[in-house]
C-alpha positions as CSV (number, residue, x, y, z in Angstrom):
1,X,34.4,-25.2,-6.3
2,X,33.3,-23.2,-3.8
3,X,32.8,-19.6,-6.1
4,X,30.3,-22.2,-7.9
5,X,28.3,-22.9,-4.7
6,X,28.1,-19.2,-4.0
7,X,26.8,-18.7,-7.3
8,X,24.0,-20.9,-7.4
9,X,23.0,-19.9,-3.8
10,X,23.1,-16.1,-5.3
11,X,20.3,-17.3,-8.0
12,X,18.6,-19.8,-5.9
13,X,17.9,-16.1,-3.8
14,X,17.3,-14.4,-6.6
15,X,14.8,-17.0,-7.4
16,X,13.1,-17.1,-4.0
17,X,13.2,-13.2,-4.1
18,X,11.2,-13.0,-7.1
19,X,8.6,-15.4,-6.2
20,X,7.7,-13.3,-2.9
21,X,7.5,-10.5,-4.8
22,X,5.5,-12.0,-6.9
23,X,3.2,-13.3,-3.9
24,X,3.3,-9.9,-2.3
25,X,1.9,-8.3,-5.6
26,X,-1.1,-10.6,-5.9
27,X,-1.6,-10.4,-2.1
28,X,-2.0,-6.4,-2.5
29,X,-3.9,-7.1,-5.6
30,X,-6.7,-9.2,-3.8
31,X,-6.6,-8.7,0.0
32,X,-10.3,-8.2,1.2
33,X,-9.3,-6.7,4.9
34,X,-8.7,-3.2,5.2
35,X,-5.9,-1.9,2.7
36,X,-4.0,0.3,5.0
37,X,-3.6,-2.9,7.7
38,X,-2.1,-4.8,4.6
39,X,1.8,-3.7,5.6
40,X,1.0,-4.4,9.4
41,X,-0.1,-7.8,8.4
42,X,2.8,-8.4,6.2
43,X,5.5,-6.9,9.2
44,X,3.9,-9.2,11.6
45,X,4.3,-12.7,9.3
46,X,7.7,-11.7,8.6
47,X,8.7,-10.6,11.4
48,X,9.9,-7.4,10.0
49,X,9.5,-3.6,10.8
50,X,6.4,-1.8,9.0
51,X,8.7,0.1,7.9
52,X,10.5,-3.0,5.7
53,X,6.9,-4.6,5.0
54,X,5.4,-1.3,3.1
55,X,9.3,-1.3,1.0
56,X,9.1,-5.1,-0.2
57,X,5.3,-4.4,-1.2
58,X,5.9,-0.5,-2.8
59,X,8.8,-2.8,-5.3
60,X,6.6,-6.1,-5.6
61,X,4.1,-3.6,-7.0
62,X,6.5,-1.6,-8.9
63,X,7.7,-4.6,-11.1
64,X,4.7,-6.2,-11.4
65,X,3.1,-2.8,-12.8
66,X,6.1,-2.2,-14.4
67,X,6.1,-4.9,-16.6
């Protein structure tokens, strides 16, 4: 069925979402460059404003802090 399908690609994200969070935590926890280049670095391998890079590393460190 096709709500099933939706479903599992809703977790499957869910999934995925967790486990770059999880890599942008440790990435934050032990990057040896420069700290405040860390977002710029991130923006450029995602392709992704600086702007979207600092968010998705403020919440990976949030909920791995948090927890």
């Amino acid at each position: 069925m096709l709500v099933d399908s939706i479903a599992a690609r809703e977790k499957l994200i869910a999934h995925l979402h967790a486990g770059q969070l999880t890599d942008l935590a440790e990435l934050s926890a032990n990057y040896t460059g420069i700290h405040e280049f860390l977002t710029t670095e991130i923006a450029l391998a995602l392709g992704v404003s600086e702007g979207t890079a600092t968010a998705k590393l403020a919440e990976a460190e949030h909920f791995t802090t948090r927890l």
